[in-house]
Every structure is written in structure tokens, then in C-alpha cells.
NUPA-800670 format. One record per atom (N, C-alpha, C, O, CB): x, y, z. Coordinates in steps of 0.1 Angstrom, whole numbers, padded with zeros to 4 digits, always signed. Each point is the difference from the previous one (the first is absolute). Glycine has a CB too. Example, Ala and Ser with C-alpha at 12.3 -4.5 7.8 and 13.67 -1.06 7.14 Angstrom:
2
+0132-0057+0078 -0009+0012+0000 +0009+0012+0000 +0010+0000+0007 -0029-0012+0005 +0015+0023-0019 +0009+0011+0000 -0008+0011+0008 +0005+0011+0001 +0007-0017-0023 
***
This chain:
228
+0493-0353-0244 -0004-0005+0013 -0014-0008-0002 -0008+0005-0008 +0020+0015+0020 -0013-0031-0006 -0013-0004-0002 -0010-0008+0014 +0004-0008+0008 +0008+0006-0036 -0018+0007+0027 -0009+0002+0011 -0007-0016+0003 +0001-0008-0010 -0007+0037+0002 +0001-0033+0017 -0007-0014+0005 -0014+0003+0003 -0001+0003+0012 +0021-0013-0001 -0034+0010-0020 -0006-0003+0003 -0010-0010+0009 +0003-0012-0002 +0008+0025-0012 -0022-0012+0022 -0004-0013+0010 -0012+0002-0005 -0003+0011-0003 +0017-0013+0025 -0023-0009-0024 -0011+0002-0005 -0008+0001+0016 +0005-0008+0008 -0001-0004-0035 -0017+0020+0032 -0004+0002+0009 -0006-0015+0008 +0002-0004+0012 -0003+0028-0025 -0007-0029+0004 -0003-0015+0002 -0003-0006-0013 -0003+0006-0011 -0005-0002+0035 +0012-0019-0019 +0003-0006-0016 -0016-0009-0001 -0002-0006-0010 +0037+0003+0010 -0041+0003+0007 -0006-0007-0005 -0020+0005-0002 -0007-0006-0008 +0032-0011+0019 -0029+0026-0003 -0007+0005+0004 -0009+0006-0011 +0003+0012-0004 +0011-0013+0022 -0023-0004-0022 -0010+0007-0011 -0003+0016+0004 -0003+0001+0012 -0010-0026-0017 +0013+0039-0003 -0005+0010+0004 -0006+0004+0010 +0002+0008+0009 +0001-0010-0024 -0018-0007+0010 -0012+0003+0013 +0003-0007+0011 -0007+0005+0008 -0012-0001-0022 +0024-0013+0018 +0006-0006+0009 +0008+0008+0008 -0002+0004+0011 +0000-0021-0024 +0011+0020+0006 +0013+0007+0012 -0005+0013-0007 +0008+0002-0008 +0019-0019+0013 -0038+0026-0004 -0004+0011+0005 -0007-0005+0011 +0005+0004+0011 -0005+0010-0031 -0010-0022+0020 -0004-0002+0014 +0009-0007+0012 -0005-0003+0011 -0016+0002-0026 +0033-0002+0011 +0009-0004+0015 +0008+0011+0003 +0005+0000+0011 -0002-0025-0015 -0001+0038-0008 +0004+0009+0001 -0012+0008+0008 +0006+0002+0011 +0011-0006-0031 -0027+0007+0020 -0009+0005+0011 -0001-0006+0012 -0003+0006+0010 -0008+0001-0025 +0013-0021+0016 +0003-0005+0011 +0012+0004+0008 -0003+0005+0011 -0009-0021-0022 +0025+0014+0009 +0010+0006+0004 +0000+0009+0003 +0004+0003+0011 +0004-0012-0017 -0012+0018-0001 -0002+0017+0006 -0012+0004+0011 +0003+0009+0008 +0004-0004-0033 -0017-0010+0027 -0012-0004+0012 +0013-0003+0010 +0003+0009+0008 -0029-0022-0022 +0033+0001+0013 +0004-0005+0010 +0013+0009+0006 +0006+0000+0011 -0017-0023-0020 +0013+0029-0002 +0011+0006+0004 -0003+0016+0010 +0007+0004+0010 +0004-0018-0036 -0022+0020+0021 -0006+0011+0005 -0004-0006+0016 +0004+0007+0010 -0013+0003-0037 +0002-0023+0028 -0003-0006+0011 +0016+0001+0013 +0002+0003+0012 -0023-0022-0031 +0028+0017+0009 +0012-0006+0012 +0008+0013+0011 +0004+0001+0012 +0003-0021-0034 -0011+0033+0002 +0004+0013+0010 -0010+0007+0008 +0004+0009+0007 +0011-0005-0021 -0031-0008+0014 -0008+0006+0005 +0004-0007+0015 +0000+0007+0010 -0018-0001-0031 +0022-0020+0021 +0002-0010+0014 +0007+0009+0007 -0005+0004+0010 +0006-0028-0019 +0012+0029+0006 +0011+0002+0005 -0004+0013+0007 +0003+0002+0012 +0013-0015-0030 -0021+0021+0011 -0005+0013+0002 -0009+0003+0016 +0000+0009+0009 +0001-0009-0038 -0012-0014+0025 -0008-0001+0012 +0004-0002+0013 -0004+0005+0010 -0006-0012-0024 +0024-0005+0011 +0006-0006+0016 +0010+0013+0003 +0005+0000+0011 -0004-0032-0014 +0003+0040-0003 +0008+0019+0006 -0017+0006+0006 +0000+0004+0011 +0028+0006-0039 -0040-0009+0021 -0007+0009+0007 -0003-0006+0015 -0001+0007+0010 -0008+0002-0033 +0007-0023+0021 -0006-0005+0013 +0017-0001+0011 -0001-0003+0012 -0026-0014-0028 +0036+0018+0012 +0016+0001+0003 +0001+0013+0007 +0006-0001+0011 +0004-0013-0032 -0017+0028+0016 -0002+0014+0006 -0011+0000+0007 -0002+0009+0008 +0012+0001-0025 -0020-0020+0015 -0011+0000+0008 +0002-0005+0014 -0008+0003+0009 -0003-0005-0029 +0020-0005+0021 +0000-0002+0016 +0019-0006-0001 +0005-0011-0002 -0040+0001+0011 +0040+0022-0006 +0018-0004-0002 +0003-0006+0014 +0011+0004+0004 -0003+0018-0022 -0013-0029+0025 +0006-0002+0012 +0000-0017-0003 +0006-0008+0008 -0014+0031+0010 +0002-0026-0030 -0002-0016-0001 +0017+0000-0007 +0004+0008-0009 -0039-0016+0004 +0042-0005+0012 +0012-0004-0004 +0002-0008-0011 +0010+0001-0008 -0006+0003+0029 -0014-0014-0022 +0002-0006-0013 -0009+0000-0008 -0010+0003+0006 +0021-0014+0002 -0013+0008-0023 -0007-0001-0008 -0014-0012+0003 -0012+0003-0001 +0035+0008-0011 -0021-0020+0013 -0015-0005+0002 -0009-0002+0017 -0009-0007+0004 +0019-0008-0028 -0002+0026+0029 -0005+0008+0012 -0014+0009-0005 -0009+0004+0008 +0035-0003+0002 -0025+0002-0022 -0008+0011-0004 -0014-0007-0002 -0011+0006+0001 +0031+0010-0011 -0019-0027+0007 -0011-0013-0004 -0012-0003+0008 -0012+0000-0002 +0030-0009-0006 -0007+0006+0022 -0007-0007+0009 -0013+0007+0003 -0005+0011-0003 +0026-0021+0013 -0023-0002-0003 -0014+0002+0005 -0003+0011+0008 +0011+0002+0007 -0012-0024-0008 -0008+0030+0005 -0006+0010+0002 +0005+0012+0001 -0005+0009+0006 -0004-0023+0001 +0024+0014-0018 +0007+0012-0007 -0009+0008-0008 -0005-0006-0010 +0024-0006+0009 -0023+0029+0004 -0001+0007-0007 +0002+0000-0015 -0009+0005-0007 +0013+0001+0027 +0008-0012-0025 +0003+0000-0010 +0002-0012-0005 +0009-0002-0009 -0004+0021+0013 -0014-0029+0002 -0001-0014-0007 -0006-0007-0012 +0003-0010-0007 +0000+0011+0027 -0019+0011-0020 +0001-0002-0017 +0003+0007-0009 -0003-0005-0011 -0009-0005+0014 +0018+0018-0003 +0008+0010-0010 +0012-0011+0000 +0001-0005-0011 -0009+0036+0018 +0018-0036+0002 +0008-0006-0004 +0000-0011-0008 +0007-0002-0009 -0003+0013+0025 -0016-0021-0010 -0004-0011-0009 -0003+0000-0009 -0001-0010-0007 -0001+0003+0017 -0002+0020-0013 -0007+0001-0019 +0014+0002-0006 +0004-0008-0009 -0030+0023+0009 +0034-0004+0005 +0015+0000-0002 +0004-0013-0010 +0002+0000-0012 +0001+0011+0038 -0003-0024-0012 +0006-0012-0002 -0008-0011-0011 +0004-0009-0008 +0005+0014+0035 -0020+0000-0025 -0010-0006-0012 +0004+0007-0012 +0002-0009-0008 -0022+0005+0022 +0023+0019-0021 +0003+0002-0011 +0012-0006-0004 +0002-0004-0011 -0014+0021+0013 +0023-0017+0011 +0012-0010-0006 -0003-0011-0003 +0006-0004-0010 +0009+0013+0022 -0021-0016-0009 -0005-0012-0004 -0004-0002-0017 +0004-0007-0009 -0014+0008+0036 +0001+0011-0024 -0010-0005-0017 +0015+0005-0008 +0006-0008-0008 -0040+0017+0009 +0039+0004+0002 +0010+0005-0009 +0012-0014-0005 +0004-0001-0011 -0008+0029+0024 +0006-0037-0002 +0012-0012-0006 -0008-0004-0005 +0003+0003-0011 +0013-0009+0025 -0029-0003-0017 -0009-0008-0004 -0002+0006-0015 +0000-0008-0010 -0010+0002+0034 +0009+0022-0026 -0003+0002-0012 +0008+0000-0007 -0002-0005-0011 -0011+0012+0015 +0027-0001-0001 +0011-0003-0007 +0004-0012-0002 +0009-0001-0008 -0005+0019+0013 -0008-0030+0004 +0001-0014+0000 -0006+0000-0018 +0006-0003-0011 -0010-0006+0044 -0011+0016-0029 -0011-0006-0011 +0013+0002-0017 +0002-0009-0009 -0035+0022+0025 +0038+0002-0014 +0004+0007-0012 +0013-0008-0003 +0008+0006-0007 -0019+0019+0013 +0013-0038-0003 +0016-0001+0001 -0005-0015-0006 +0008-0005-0008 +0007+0022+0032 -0024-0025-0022 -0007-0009-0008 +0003-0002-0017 -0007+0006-0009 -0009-0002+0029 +0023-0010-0021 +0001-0005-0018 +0007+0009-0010 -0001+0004-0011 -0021-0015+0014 +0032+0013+0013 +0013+0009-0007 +0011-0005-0009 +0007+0006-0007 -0009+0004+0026 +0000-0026-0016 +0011-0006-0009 +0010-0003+0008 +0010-0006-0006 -0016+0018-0012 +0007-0010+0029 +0018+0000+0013 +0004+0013-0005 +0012-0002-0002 +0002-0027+0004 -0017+0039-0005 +0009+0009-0002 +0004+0005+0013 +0011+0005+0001 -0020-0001-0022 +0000-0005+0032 +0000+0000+0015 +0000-0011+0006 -0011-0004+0000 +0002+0022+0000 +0017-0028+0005 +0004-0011+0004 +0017-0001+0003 +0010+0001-0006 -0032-0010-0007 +0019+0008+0024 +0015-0005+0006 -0004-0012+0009 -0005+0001+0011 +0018+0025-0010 -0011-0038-0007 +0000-0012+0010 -0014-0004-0002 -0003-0011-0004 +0022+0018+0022 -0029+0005-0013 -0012-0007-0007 -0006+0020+0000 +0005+0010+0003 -0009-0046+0010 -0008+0033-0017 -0004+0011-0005 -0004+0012+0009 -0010-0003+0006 +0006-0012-0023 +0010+0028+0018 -0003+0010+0006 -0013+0002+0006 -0001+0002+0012 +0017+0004-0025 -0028-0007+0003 -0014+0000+0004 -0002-0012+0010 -0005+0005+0009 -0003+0007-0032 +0011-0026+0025 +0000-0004+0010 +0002+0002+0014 -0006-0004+0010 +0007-0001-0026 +0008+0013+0015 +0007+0007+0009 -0008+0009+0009 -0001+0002+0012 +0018-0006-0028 -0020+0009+0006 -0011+0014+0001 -0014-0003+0006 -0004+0004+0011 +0014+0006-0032 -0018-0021+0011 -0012-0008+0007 +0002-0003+0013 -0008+0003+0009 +0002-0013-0028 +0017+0003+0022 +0002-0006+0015 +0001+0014+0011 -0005+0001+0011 +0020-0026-0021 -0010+0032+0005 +0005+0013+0009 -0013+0006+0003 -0002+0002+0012 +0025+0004-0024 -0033-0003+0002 -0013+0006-0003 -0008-0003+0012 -0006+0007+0008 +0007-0009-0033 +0000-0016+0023 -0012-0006+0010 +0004+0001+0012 -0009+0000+0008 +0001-0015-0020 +0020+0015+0016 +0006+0000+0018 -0005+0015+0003 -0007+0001+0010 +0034-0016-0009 -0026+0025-0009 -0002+0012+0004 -0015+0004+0001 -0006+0008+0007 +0027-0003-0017 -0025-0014+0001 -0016-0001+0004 -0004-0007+0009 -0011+0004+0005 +0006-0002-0023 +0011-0012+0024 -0004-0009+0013 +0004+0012+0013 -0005+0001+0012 +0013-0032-0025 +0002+0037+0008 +0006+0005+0019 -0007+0018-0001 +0005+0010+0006 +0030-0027-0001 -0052+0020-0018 -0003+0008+0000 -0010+0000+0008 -0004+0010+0007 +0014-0007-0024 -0017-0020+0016 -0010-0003+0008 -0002-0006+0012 -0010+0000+0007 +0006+0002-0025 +0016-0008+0020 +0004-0003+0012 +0009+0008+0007 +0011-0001-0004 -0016-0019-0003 +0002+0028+0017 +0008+0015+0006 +0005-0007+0014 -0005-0010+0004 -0013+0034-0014 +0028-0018+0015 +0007+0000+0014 -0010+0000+0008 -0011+0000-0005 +0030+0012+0000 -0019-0013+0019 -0010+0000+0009 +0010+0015+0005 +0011+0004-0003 -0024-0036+0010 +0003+0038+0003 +0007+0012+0006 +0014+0002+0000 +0001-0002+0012 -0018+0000+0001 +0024+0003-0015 +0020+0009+0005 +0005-0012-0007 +0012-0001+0003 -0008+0015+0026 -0009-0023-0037 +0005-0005-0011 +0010-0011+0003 +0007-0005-0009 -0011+0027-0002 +0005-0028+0025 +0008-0008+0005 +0008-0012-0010 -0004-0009-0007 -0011+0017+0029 +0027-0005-0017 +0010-0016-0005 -0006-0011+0001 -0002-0004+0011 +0021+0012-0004 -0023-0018-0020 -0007-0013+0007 +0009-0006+0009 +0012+0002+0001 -0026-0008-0021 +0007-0001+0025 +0002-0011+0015 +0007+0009+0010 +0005-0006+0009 +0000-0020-0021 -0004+0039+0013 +0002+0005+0012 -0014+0000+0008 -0010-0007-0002 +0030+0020-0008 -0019-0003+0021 -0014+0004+0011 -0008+0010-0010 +0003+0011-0005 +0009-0009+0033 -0020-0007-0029 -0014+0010-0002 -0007-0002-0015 -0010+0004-0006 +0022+0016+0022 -0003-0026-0019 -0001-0007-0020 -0010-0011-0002 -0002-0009+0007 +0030+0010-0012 -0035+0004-0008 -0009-0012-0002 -0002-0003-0013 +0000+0008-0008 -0010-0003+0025 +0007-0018-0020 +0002-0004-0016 +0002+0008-0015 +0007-0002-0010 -0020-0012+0022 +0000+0027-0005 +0003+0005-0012 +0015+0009-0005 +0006+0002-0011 -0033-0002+0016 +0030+0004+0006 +0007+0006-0001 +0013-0012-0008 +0006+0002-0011 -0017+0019+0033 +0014-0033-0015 +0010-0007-0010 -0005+0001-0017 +0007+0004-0009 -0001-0023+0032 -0016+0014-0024 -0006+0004-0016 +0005+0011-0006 +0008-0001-0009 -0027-0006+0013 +0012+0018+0001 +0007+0016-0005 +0013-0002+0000 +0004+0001-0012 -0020+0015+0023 +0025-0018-0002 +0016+0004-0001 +0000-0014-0011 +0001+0005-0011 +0010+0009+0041 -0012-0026-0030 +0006-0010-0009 -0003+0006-0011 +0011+0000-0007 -0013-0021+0018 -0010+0029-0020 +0001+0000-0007 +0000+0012-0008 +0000+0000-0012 -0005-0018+0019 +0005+0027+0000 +0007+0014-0003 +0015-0002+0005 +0005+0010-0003 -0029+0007+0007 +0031-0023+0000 +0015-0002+0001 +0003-0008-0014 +0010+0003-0005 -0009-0003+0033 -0008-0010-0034 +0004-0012-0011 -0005+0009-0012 +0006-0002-0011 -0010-0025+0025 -0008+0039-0015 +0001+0009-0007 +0010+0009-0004 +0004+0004-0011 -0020-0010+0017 +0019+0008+0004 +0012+0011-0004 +0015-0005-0004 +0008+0006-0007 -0020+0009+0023 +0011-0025-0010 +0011-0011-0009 -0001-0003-0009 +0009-0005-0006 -0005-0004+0018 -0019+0011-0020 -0001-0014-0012 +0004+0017-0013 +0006+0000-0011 -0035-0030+0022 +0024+0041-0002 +0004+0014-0007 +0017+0003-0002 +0005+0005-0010 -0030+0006+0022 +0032-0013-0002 +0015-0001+0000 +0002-0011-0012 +0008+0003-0008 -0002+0004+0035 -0013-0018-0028 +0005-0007-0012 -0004+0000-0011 +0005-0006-0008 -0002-0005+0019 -0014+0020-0013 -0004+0006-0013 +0006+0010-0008 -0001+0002-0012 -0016-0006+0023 +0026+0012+0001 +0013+0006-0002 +0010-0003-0005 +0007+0006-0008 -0013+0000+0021 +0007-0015-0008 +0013-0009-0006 -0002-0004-0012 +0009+0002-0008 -0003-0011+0028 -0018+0000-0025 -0002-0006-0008 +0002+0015-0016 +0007+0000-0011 -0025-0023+0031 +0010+0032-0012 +0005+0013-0013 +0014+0001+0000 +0008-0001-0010 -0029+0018+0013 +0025-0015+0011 +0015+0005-0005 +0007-0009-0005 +0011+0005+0000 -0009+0008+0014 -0003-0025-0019 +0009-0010-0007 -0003+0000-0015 +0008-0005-0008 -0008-0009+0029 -0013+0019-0026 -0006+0003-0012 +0014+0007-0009 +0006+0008+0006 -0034-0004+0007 +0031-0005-0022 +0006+0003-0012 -0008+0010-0011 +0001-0001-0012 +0011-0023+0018 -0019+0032-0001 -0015+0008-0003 +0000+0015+0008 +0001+0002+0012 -0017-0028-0012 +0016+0034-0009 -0005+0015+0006 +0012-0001+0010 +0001-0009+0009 -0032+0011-0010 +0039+0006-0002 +0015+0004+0009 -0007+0006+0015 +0001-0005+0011 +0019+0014-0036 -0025+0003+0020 -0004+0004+0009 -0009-0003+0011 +0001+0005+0011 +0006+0004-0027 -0013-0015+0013 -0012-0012+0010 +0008-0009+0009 -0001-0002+0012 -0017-0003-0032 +0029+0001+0010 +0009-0010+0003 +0009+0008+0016 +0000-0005+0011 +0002-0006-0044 +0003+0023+0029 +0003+0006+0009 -0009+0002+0013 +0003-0004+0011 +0008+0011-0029 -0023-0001+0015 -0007+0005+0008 -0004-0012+0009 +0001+0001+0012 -0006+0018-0028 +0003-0027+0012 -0005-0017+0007 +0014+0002+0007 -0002+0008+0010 -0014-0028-0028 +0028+0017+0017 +0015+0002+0012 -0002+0008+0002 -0012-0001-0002 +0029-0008-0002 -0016+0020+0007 -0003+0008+0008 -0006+0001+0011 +0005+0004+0011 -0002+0000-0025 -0016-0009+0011 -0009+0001+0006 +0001-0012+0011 -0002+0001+0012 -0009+0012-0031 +0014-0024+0011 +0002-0013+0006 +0011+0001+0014 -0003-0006+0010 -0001-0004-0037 +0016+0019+0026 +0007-0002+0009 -0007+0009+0009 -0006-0004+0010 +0026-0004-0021 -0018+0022+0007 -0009+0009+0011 -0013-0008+0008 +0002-0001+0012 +0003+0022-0029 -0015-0025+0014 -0005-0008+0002 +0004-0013+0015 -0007+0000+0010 +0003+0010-0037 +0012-0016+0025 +0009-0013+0003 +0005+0011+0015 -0004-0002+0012 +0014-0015-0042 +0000+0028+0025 +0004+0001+0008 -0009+0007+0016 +0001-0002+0012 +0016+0000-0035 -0025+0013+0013 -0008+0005+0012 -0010-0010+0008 -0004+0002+0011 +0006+0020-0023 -0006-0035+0004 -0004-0012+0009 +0005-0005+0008 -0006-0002+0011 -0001-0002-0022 +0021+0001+0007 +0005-0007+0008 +0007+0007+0013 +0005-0008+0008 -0003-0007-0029 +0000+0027+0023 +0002+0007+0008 -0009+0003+0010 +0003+0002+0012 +0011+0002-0027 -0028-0002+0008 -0012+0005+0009 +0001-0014+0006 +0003+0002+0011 -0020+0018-0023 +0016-0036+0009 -0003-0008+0011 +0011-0003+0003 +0001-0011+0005 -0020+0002-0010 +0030+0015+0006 +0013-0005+0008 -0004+0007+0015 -0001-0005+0011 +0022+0005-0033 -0024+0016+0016 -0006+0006+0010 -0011+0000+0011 -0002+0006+0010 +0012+0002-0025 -0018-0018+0007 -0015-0002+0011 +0006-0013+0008 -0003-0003+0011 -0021+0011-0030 +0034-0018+0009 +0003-0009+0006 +0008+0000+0015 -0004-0006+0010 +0002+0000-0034 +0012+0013+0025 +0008+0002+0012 -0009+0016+0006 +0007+0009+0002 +0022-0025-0013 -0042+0018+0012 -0006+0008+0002 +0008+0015+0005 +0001+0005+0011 -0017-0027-0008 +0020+0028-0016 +0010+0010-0002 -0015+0010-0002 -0012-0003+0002 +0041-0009-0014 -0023+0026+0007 -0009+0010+0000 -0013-0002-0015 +0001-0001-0012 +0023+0017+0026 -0036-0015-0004 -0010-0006-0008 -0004+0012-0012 -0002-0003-0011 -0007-0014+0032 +0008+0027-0017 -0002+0009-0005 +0007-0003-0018 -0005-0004-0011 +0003+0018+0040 +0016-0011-0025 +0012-0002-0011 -0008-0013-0008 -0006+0000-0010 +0032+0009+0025 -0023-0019-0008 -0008-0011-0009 -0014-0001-0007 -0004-0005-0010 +0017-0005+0025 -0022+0020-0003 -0010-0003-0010 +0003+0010-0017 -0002-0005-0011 -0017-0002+0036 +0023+0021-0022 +0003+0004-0008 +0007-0009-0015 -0003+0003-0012 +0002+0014+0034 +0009-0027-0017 +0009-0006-0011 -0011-0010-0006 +0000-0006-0011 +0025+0009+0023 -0031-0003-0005 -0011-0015-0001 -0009+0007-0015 -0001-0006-0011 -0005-0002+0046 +0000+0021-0032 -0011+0009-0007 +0006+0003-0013 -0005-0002-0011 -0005+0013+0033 +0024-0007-0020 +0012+0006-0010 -0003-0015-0009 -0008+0003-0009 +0032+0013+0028 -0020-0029-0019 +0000-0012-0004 -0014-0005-0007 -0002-0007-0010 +0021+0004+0028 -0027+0008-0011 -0014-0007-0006 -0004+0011-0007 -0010-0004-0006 +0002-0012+0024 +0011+0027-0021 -0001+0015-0004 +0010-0003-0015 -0002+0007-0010 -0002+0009+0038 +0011-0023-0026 +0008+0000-0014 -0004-0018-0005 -0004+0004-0011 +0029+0018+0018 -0026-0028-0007 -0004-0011-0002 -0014+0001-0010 -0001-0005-0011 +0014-0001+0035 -0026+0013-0017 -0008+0003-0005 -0001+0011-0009 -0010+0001-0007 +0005-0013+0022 +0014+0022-0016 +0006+0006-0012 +0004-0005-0010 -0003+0004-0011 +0007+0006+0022 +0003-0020-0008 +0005-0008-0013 -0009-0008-0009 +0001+0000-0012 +0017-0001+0025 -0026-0005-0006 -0019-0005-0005 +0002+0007-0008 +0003-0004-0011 -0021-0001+0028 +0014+0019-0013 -0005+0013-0012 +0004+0002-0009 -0007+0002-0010 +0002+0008+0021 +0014-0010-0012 +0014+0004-0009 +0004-0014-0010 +0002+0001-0012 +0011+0017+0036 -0012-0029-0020 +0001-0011-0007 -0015+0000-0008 +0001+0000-0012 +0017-0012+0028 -0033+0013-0009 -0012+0001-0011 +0000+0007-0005 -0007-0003-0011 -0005-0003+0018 +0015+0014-0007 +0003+0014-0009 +0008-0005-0016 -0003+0000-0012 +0007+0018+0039 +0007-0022-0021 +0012-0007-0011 -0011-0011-0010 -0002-0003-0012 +0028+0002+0032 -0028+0000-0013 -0009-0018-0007 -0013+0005-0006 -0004-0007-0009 +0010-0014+0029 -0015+0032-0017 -0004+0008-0007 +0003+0007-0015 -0007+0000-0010 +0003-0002+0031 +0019+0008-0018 +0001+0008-0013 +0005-0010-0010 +0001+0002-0012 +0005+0022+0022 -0003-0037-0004 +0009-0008-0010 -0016-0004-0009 -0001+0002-0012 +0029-0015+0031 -0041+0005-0009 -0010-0003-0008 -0007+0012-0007 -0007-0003-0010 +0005-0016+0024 +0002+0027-0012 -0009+0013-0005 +0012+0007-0013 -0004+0011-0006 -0011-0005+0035 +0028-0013-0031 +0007-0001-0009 -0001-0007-0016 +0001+0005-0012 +0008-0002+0036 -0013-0018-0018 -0003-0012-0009 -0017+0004-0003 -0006-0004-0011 +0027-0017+0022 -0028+0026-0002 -0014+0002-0004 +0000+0009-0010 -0009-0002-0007 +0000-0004+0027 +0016+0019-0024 +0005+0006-0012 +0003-0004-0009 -0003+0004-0011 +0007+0006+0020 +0009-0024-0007 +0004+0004-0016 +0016+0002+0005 +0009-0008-0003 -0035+0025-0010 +0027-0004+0023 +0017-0001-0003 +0008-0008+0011 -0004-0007+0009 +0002+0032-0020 +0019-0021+0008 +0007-0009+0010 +0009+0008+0008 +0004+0011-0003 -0005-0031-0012 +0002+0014+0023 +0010+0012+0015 +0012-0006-0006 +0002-0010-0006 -0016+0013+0036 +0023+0011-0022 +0013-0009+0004 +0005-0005+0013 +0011-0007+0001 -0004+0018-0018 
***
């Protein structure tokens, strides 16, 4: 029987990819500390239905949430950083860490720009600029994260990752797309927001779990040995 070795990264001088290997892992710790934060502030006031309800403005739990949305931020950015002069070993179409940079900064834009009160739908009654900002770009964030998903799950790399990205990817997909079917034809909000939290709750899991991966692969080549 003979086995297929992968070299962790092919191109990456030791001291190099130990330091993107501490990078990934920072960012990765960041993404589960994020996730962790938006459930406390989620138990802190359970009557809020959607997730960047918890933000707005003169919410109790508006800067605990935005630090939340700020560690997701740095966490894509650093794993962005750790994913730099990989060689395409992560690239589908164009390169994963792109992906990630772009995702990073939306989440950092809709950390600092928050909802105005009850978080209103832009261009309905009571909505005001900021609030279109926040939703454009915490909505194009969490898209640019569904395609960051994708981009792993097409990877020919780490079976298991490979898995875990589909998985996650459809669960994901599906409980989105159900929570705004549900806000859309204004069905039971509750249920939705729940699916809403469920979705951004695994999404930003996956952050963790992919820096993590991209960690042991550099903290691999910064040794010396090679994974399979």
C-alpha cells in the first residue's frame, strides 16, 4: 500500500510560515472567541430576533456585539495575512485569501457602522443611511464567507476540511435561505431569527476551524515535517 504525501506548504521559508502559522491561529482563536460573544449577547437580551439587532444603536449589547463583529473581521484578515505566498495551493479561480481580505473588511465596515434603533429594512419608514451600510455590508460579508466555503470545498486538499467546508456550506445556505424566506413573507420571526443566529453561528465557526487548519499546515513546514 502506499500512502500520498502533501507537503504542508511548498514554498514558505521556516521562519516565515511559523509566523503565518501564529497568525492563523490568533485569527482563528479570534473567530471562536467572535462566535462565542454574539450567543452571550444572544442570552443577554433573547427577545432581539435578528442578529445585527444586537448592534444597533442604543442596544445594551451593542458593543460587546461589535467587538464580536470586529474580531471576525481581524480573524478573516489574519488568516487572509497567513494564506499570502502559499503558492495557489488555496486558489480556486482566484485566491482564497482574497476572498477572505474582502470578507474581513465588510465585516469591519458594518462593525463600525451599526443599525439605527430596531434595525429597520433600508428604504422602508424609519431607516436611515446607516443602516443601508450595515446591512450592504454585513450581508456581502457573509456572502463573500459562503464563497470562501466553496472555494475550500473545491480544494483537492485535506479530505476532511474539504468535507467540513460542504457541510457547512449547505447547512449554512440552507438555514439562510429559509430564515429570509421567513422574514420575507413575514412568517414567524422568532423561528427565523433563530435560523438567522444558527447560520452566522456556523459560518463563523468555520473561520475557526479553517485558521486552525492553515495553522497546523504552517506550524508543520516551520518544523521540518509533512502532513498527510
Amino acid at each position: 500500500m502506499t500512502e500520498t504525501v502533501e507537503r504542508p506548504t511548498g514554498i514558505l521559508p521556516p521562519r516565515v510560515a511559523g509566523r503565518s502559522g501564529v497568525q492563523a491561529g490568533i485569527g482563528a482563536g479570534a473567530a471562536f472567541v467572535s462566535a462565542a460573544l454574539i450567543w452571550v449577547c444572544r442570552v443577554w437580551d433573547p427577545s432581539v430576533h435578528y442578529v445585527s439587532q444586537l448592534g444597533a444603536t442604543g442596544m445594551p449589547t451593542a458593543p460587546l456585539f461589535n467587538a464580536a463583529l470586529l474580531l471576525l473581521a481581524i480573524a478573516a484578515v489574519l488568516v487572509d495575512r497567513a494564506l499570502r505566498g502559499d503558492g495557489g495551493l488555496y486558489r480556486v479561480g482566484w485566491p482564497v485569501a482574497t476572498t477572505l481580505l474582502l470578507c474581513g473588511l465588510c465585516f469591519g465596515v458594518a462593525s463600525a457602522v451599526t443599525c439605527s434603533p430596531g434595525c429597520p429594512v433600508p428604504f422602508t419608514d424609519g431607516s436611515l443611511p446607516q443602516d443601508l451600510i450595515h446591512i450592504t455590508f454585513a450581508v456581502v460579508g457573509f456572502v463573500l464567507a459562503i464563497v470562501a466555503m466553496g472555494q475550500v470545498a473545491a480544494l483537492r486538499r485535506r479530505p476532511w476540511m474539504r468535507a467540513a467546508s460542504v457541510l457547512t456550506l449547505v447547512a449554512v445556505g440552507a438555514t439562510a435561505l429559509t430564515g429570509a424566506m421567513i422574514a420575507l413573507f413575514r412568517g414567524d420571526t422568532v423561528l427565523g431569527g433563530n435560523l438567522e443566529f444558527t447560520a452566522a453561528t456556523l459560518a463563523i465557526t468555520w473561520f475557526g476551524i479553517f485558521g486552525s487548519q492553515v495553522a497546523i499546515e504552517h506550524r508543520a513546514a516551520a518544523s521540518g515535517r509533512r502532513g498527510r
